[in-house]
SEPARO-559249 format. One record per atom (N, C-alpha, C): residue in one letter; x, y, z. Coordinates in steps of 0.02 Angstrom, whole numbers, plus 50000, padded with zeros to 5 digits. Atoms other than C-alpha are relative to their C-alpha. Layout:
AXYZ/...
END
This chain:
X499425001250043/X483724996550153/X500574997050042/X499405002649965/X485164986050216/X500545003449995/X499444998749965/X486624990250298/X500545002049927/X499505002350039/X487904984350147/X499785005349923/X500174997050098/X486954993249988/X499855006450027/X499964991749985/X486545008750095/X500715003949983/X499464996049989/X488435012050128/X500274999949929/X499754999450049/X488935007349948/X499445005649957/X500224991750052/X487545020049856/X500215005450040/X499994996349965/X488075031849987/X500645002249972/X499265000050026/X489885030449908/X500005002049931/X500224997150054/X489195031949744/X499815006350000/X500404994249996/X488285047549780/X500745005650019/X499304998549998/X489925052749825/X500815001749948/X499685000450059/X490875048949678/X499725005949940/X500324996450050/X489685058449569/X500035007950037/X499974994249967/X489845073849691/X500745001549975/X499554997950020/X491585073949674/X500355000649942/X499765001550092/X491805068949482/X499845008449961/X500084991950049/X491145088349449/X500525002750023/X499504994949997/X492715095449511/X500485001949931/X499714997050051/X493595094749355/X499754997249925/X500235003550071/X492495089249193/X500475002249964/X499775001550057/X493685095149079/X500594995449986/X499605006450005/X494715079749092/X499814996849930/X500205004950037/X493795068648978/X500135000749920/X499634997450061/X494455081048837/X500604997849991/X499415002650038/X496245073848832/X499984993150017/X499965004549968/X495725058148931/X500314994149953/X500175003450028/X495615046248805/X500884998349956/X499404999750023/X497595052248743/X500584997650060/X499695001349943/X498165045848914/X500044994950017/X499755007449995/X498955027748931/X500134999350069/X500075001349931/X498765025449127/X500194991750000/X499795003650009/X499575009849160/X499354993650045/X500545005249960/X498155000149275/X499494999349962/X500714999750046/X496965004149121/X500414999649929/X499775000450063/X498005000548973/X499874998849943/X499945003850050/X497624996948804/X500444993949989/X499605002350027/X498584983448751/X500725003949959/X499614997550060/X499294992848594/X500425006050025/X499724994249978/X500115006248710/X500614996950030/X499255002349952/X501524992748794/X500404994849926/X499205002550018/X503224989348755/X500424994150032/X499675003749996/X503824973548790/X500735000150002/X499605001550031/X505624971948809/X500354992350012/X499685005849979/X506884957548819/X500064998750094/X499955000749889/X507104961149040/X499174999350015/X500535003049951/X505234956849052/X499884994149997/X499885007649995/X505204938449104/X499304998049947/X500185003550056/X504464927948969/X499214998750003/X500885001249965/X502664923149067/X499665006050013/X500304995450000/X502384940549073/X499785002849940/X500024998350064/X502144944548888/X499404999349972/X500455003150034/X500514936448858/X499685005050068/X500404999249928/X499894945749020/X499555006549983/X500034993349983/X498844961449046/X500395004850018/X499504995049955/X499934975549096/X499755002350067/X499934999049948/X499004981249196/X499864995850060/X499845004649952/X498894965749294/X500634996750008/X499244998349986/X500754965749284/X500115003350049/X499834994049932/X500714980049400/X499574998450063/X500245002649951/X499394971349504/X500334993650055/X499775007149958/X500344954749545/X500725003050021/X499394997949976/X502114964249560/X500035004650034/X499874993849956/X502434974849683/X500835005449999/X499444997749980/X503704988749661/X499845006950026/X499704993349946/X504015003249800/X500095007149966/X499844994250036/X504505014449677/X499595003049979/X500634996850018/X502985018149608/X499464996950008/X500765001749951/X501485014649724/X499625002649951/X500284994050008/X500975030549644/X499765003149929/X499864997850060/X501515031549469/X499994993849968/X499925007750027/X501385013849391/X500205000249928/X499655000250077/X502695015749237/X500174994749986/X499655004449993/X503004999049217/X499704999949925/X500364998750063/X502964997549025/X500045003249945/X500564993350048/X502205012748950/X500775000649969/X499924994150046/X503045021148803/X499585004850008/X500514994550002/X502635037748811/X500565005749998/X499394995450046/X503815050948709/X499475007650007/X500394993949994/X502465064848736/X500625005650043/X499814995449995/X503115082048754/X499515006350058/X500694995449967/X501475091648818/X500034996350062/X499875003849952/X501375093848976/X499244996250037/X500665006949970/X499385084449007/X500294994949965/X500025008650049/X500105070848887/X500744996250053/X499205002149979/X501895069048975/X499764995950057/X500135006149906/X502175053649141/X500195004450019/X499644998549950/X503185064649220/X500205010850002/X500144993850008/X502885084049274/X500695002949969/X499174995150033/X504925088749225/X500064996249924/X499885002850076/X504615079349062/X500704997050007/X499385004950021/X506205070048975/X500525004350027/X499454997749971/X507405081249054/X500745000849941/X499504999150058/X508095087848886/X500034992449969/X499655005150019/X508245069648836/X500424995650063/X499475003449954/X509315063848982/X499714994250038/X500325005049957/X507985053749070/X499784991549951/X500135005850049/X507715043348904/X500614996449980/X499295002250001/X509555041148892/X500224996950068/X499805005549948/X509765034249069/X499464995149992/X500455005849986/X508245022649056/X500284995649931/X499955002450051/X509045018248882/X500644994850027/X499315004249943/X510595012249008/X499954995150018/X500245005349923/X509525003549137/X500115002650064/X500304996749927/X509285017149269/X499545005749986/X500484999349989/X507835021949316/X499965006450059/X499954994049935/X507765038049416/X499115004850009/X500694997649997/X505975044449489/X500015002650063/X500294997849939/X505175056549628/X499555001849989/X500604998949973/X503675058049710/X499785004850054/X500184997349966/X502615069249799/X499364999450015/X500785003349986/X501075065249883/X499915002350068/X500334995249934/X500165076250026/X499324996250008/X500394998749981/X499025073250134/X499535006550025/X500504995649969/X497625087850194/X499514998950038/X500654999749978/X496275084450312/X500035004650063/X500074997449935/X495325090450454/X499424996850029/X500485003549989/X494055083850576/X499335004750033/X500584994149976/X492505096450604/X499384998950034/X500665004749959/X491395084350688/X500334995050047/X499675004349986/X492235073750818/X500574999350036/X499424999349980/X493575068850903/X500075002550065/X499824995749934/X494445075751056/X499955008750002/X500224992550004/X494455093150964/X500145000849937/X499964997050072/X494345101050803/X500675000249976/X499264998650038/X495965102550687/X500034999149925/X499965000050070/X496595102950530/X500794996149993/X499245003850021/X498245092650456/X500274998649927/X499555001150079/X499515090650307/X500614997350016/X499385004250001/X500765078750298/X500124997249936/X499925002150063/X501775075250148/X500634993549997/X499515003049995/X502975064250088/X500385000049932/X499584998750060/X504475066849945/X500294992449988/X499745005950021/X504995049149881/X500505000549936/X499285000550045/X506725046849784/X500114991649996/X499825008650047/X506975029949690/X500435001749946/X499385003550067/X508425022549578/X499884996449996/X500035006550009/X508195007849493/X500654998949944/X499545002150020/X509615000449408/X499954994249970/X500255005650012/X509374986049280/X500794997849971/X499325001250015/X510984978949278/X500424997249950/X499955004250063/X510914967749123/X500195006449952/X499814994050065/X510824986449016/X500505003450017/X499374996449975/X512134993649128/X500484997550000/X499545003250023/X513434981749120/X500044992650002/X499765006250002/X512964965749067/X499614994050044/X500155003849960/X512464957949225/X499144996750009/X500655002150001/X510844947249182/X499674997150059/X500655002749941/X509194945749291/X500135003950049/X499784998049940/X510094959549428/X499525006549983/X500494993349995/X509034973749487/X500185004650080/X499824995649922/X509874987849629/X499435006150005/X500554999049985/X508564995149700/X500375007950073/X499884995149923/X508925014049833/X499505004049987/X500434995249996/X507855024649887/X499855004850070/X500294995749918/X507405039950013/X499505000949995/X500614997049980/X506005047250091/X500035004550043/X500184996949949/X505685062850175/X499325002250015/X500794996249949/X504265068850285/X499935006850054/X500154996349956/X503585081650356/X499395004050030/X501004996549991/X501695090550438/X499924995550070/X500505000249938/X500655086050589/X499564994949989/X500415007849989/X499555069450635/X499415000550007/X500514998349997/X497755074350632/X499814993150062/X500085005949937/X497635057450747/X500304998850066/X499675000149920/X498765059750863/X500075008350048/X500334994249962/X498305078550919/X499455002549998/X500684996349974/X496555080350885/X499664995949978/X500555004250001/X495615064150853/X500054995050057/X499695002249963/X496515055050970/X499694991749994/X500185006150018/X496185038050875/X500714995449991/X499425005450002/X497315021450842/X500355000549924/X499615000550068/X497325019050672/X499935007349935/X499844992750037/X498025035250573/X499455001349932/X500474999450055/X496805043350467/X500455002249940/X499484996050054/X498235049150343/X500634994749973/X499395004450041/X499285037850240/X500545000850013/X499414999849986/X500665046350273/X499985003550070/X500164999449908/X500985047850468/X500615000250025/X499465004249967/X502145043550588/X500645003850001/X499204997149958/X503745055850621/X500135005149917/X499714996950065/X504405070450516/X500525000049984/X499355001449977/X506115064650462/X500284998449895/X499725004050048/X507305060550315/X500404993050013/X499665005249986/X507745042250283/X500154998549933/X499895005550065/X508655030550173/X499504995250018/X500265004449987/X507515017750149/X500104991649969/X499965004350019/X507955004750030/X500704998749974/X499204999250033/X509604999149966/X500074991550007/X500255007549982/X509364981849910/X500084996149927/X499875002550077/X509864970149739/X499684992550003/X500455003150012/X508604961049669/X500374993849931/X499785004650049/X509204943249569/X499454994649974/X500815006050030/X507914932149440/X500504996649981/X499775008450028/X508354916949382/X499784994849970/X500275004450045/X507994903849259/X499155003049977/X500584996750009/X506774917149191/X499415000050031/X500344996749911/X506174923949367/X499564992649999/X500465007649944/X505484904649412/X500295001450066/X499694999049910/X506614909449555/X500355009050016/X499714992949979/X506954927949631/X500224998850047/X499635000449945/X508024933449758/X499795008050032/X499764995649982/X508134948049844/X500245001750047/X499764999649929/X509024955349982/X500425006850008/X499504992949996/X509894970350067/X499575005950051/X500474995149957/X508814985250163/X499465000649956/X500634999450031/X507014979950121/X499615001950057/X500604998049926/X505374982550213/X499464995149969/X500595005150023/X504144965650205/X499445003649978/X500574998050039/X502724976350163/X499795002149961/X499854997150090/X503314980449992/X499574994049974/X500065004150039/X502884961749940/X499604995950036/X500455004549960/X502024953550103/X499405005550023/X500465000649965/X500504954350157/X499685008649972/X500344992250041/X499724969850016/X499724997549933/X500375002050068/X498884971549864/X499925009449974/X500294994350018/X498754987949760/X499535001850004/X500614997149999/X497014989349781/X500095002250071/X499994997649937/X497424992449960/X500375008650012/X499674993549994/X498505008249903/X499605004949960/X500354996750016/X497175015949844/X499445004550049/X500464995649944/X496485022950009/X500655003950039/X499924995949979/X496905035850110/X500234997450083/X500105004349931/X496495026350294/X500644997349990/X499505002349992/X498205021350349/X500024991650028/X500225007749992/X497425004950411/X499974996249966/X500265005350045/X497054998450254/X500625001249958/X499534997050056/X498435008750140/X500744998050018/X499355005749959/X499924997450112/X499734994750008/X500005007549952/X499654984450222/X499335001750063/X500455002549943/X498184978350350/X500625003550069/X499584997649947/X499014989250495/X500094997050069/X499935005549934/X498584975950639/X500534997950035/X499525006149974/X500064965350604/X500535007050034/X499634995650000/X501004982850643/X500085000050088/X500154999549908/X500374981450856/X500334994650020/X499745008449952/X500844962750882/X500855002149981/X499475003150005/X502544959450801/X500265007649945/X499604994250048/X504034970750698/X499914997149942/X500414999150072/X503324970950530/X500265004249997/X499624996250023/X504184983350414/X499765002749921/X500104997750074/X503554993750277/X500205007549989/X500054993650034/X503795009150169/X499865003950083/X499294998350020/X504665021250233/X500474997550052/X499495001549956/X505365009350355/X500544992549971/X499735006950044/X506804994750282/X500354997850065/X499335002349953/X507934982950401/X500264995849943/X499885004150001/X508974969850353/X499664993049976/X500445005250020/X508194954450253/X500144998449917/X499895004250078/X508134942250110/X499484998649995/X500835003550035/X506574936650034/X500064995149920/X499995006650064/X506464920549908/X499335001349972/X500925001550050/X505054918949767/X500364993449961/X499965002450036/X504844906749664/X499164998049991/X500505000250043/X503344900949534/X500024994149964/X500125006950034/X502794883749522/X499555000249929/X500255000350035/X501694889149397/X499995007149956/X500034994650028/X501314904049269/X499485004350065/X500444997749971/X499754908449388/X500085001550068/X500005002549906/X500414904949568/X500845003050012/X499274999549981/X502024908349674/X499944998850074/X499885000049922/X502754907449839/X500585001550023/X499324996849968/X503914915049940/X499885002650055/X500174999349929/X504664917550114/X500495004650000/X499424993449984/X505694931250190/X500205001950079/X499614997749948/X506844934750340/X500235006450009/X499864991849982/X506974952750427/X500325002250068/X500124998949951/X507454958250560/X499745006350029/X500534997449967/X506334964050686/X500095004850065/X499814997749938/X507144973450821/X499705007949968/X500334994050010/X505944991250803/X500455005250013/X499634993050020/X507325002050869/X500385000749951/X499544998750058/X508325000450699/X499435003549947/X500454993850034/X506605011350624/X499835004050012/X500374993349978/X506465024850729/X500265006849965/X499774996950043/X506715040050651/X500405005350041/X499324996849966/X508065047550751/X500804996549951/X499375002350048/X509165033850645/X500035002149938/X499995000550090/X508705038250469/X499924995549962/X499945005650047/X508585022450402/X500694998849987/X499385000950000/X510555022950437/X500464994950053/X499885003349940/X510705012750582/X500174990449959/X500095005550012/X511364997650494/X500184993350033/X500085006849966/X511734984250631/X499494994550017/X500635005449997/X510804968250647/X500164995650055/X499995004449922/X510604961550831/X499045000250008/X500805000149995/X508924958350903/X499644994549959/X500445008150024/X507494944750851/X500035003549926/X500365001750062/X506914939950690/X499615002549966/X500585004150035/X505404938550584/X499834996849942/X499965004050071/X505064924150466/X499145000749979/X500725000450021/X503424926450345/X500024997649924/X500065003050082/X502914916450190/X499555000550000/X500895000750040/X501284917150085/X500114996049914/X499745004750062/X500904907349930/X499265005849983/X500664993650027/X499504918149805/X500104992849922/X500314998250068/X498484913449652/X499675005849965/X500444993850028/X498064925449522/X499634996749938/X500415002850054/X496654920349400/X499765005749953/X500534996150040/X496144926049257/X500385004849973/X499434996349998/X497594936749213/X500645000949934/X499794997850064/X497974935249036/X499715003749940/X500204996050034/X497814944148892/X499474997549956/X500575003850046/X496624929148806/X499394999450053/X500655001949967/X495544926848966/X499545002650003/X500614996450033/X493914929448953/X499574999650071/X500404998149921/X493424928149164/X500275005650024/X500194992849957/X493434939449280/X500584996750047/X499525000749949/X495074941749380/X499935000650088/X499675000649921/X495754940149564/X500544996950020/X499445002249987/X496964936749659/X499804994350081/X500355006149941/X496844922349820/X500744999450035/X499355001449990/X498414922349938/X499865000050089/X499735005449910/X498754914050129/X500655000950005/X499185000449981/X500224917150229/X500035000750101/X499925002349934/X500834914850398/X500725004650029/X499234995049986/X502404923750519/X500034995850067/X499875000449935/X503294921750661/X500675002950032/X499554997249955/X504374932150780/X500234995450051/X500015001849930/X505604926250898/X500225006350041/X500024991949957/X505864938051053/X499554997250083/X500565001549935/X505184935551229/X499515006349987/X500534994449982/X503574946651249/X499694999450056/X500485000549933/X502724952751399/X499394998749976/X500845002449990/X500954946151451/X499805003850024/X500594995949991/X499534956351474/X499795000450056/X500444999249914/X498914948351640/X500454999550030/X499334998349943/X500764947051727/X500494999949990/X499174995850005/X502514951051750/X500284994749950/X499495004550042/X503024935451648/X500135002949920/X499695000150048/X503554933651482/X500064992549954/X499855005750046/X503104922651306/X500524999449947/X499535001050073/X504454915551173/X499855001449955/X500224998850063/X504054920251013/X499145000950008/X500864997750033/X502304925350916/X500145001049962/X500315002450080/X501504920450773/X499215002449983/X500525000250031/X500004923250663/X499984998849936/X500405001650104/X499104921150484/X499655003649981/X500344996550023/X498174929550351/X499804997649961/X500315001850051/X497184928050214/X499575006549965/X500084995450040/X496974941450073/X499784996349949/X500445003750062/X495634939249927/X499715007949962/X500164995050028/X495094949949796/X499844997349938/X500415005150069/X493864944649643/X499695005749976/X500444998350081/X493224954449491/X499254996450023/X500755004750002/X491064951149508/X499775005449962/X500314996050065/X490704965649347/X500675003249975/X499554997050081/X491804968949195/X499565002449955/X500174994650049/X491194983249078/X499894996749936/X499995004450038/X490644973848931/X500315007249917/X499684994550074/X491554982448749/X500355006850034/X499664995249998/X492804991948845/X500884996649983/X499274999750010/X494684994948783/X500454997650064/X499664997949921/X495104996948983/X499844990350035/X500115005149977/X495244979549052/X499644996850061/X500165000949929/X495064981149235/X499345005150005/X500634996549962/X493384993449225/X499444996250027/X500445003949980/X492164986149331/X500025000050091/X500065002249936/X491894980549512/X500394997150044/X499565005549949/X493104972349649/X499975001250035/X499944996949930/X492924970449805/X500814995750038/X499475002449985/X494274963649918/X499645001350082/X499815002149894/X494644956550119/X500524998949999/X499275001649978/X496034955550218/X499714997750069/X500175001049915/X495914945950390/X500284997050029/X499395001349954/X497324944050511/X499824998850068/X500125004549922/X497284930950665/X500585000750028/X499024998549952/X498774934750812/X499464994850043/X500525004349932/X497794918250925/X500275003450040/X499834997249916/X498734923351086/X499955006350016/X500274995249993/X497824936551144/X500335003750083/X499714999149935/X498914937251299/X500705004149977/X499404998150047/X500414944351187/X499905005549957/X500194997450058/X499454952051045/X499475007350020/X500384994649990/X498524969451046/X499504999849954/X500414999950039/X497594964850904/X499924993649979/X500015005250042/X496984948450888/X499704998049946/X500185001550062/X496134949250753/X499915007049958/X500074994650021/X495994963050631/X499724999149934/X500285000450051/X495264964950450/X499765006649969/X500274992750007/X494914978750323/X499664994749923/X500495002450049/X493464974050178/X499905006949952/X500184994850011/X493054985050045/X499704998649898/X500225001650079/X492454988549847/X500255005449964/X499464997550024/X493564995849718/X499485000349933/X500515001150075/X492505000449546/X500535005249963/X499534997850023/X493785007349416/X499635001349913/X500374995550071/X493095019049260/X499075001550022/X500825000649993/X491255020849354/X499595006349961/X500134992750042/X490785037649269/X500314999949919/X499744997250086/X490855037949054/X500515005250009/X499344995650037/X492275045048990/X500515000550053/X499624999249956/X493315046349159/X500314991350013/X500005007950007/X494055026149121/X500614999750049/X499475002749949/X495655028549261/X499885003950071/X500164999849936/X494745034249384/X499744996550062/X500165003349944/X494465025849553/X499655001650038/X500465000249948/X492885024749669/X500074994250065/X500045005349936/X493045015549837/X499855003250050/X500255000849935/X492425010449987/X500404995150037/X499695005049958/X493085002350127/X500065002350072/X499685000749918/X493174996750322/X500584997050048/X499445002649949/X494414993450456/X499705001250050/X500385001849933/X494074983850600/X500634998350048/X499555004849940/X495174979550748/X499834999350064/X500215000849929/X494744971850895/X500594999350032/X499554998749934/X495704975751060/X500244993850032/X499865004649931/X496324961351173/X499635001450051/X500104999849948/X495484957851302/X500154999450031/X499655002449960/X496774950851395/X500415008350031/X499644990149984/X497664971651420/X499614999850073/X500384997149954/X497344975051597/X500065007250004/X500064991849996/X496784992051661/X500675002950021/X499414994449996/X498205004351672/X500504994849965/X499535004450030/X499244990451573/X500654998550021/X499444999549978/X500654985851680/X500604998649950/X499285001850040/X501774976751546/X499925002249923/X500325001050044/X501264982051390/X500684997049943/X499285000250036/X502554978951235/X500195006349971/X499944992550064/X503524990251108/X499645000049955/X500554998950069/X502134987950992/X499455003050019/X500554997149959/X500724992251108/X499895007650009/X500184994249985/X500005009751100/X500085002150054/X499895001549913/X500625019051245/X499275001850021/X500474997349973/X499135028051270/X499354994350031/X500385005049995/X498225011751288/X499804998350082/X500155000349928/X497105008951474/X499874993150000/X500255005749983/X496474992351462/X499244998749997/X500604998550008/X494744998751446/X499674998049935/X500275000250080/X494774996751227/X499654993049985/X500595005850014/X493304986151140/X500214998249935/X500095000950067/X493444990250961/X500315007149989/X499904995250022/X494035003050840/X499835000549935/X500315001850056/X493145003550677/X500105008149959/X500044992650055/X493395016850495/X499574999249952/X500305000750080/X492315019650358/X500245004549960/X499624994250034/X493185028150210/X499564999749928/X500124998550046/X492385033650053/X500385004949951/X499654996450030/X493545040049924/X500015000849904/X500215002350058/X493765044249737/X500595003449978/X499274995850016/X495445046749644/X499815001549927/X500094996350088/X495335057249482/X500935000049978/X499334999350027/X496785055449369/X499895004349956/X500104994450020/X496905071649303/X500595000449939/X499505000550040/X498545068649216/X500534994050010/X499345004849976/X499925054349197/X500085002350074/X499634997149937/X500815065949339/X499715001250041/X500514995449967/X499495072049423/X499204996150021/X500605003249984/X498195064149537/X499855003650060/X500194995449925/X496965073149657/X499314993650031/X500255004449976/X495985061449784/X499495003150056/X500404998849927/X494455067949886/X499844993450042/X500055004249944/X494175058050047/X499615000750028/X500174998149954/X492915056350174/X500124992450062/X500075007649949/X493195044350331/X499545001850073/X500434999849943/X492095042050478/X500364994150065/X499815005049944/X492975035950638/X499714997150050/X500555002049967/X491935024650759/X500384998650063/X499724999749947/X492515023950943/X500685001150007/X499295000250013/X494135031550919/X500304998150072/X499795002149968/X495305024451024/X499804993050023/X500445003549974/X494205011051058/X499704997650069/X500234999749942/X493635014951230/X499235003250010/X500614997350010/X491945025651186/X500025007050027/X500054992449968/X492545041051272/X500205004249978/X499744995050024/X493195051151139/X499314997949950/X500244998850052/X491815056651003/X500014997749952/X499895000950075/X491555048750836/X500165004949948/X499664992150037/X492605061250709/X499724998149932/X500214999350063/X491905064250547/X500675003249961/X499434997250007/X493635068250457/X499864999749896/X500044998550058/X493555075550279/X500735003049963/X499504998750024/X495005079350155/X500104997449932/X499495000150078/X496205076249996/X500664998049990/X499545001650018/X497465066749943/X500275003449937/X499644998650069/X498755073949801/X500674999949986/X499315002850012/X500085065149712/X500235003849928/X499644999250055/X501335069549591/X500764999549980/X499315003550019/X502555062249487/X500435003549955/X499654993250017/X504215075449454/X500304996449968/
END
């Protein structure tokens, strides 16, 4: 049996293991308007959704737009006046009324909670266990219902964190097995006003963003667990200052949409890494230090409410930092660095006579080139994978996937790494080949509010030197929207 159909029935076999944790779902399932699986007859149009969106899927609304606010919770839309609390979006319900009366304004007030749990019992440097969570606070502000001000959108938001790194004390790998990672801290993260124009053919935005809200992602990528893949392709994260969730600097980003199907847009950040460490908070608002400029242009096919193919999305983009960086093989120092990408993702089985639009098959790639391997820690990187959405009767917003992440090392890193950069792992010898994940996961939506996510990932030369153990790391994602 080959390689490719082993690991996908293997994922299946998987899915069906974990789909018995809670059968009695499928009893209110069917009363539950999930926004990535929508009926039609469940959305609300109003006048603030731009005009080319109306004829669209919803939930490929929520596929081509990216908003921060809800990775997690995708309300973009829905009516939903439910009282009960399996029927209700949101575990504190309408809040007496008050939450339907500010959205009746044009603000938008939401939090999140979403834990990680694992542990690695096979593997690794040594056994452990880990939980790291994260509390997300969003405002949205639609300024046209608040006073007037058409096409404006203010955008703040925090994040706190807090728990232990299962990767960085007891697998002792690169890329974080846990979505949420990286420092236990409260930050501001966003604080940023969003302007459309001539019925969003042209957006604006600008203020404390983080490029990896809108560059270089795809929701199907926030559907894993693997911090490599979740979000953003984590590669571009080693070479150059790249900036995502829960980190924002400084930056503007342009769109515009030559067509109903297509767009393009570039965006300026800056890149200086100590304005994200989390000693600042996300409060540190001066802007000194380099750059980074990144544009991508995307098609999405297939993506209305009359089409009768099979969707995807097709999008190319390119960056570049300036900044001297040290070289790998000596004391000097290059001007700037650049690279490119190319993200794809195609529909190849749609559910024939279902209500649910998107049930069926997708797989998706991501694969990021840094050429100068004298600069770059990762010149090339890539995560592949397959996304099947309603695979089990009666369970139609649930998610089965698979997926890998690959990154190859530089070869140019000498041993003991004399110069390395601020992006460069310190722990890094000069010795690394490869670092490869396999993740098999399956998210049950148990309720609007309420999503529980078993996990399994398998890490392959962690670190990518061969001298730490392959970790077998098992666990659970669980989100919920208060």
């Amino acid at each position: 049996m080959g390689t490719p159909k082993f690991l996908f029935i293997t994922s299946l076999l998987l899915v069906f293991v974990t789909c018995s944790i809670n059968p009695s779902y499928a009893q209110f399932e069917e009363d539950i308007p999930i926004a990535a699986g929508l009926n039609p007859d469940y959305v609300e149009y109003t006048d603030s959704v731009p005009y080319f969106y109306r004829d669209m899927r919803p939930d490929w609304v929520f596929l081509i737009e990216n908003y921060p606010a809800i990775r997690e919770f995708n309300e973009i839309f829905i009516k939903n006046e439910e009282t009960s609390l399996l029927k209700r979006k949101f575990l504190t319900g309408d809040w007496g009324g008050l939450r339907t009366k500010l959205y009746n304004a044009g603000i938008v007030p939401t939090m999140t909670y979403v834990a990680d749990f694992q542990g690695n019992p096979v593997g690794g440097k040594k056994k452990g266990f880990a939980y790291f969570h994260n509390i997300g606070l969003d405002l949205l502000v639609h300024t046209e219902k608040l006073f007037g001000w058409k096409g404006g959108r203010i955008h703040i938001s925090a994040s706190q964190r807090s728990g232990r790194s299962l990767t960085k004390r007891d697998i002792g790998n690169t890329f974080d097995v846990a979505q949420l990672c990286c420092g236990r801290t409260f930050k501001l993260v966003d604080l940023s006003l969003q302007q459309s124009l001539f019925e969003d053919k042209l957006n604006i935005r600008l203020g404390r963003i983080a490029g990896g809200d809108e560059f270089l992602s795809s929701p199907l990528y926030w559907l894993f667990v693997q911090n490599g893949i979740d979000g953003n392709p984590v590669g571009i994260f080693f070479n150059v200052g790249f900036s995502a969730y829960p980190n924002a600097t400084w930056g503007v980003r342009v769109k515009t949409r030559p067509t109903k199907e297509s767009y393009i847009m570039a965006g300026v950040y800056n890149a200086n890494p100590e304005r994200t460490k989390n000693k600042h908070h996300g409060a540190d608002f001066s802007f000194d230090g380099p750059y980074l400029v990144i544009a991508e242009a995307g098609y999405h096919l297939n993506g209305r409410l009359k089409s009768s193919g099979l969707p995807g999305n097709y999008k190319v983009g390119g960056y570049y930092q300036s900044r001297d960086f040290n070289n790998f093989t000596d004391p000097s120092t290059k001007n700037g660095n650049y690279g490119f990408y190319i993200l794809l993702d195609q529909m190849i089985y749609k559910e024939s006579g279902s209500n649910y639009p998107h049930q069926g098959l997708h797989p998706f790639v991501s694969l990021l080139f840094a050429p100068d391997s004298e600069i770059n820690t990762f010149p090339f990187f890539m995560n592949a994978g397959l996304v099947y959405k309603g695979l089990i009767p009666g369970r139609n917003n649930d998610y089965a996937g698979f997926a890998v992440v690959y990154g190859k090392y530089s070869n140019k890193i000498a041993p003991n790494n004399p110069q390395p950069t601020e992006f460069t792992p310190a722990e890094i010898t000069g010795s690394e080949d490869f670092e490869m994940v396999l993740e098999w996961m399956y998210k049950i939506q148990l309720t609007q509010w309420l999503n529980i996510q078993p996990d399994v990932q398998y890490v392959i030369k962690p670190g990518g030197t061969g001298d730490i153990p392959n970790a077998l790391v098992i666990g659970f994602q669980m989100g919920v929207s208060l």
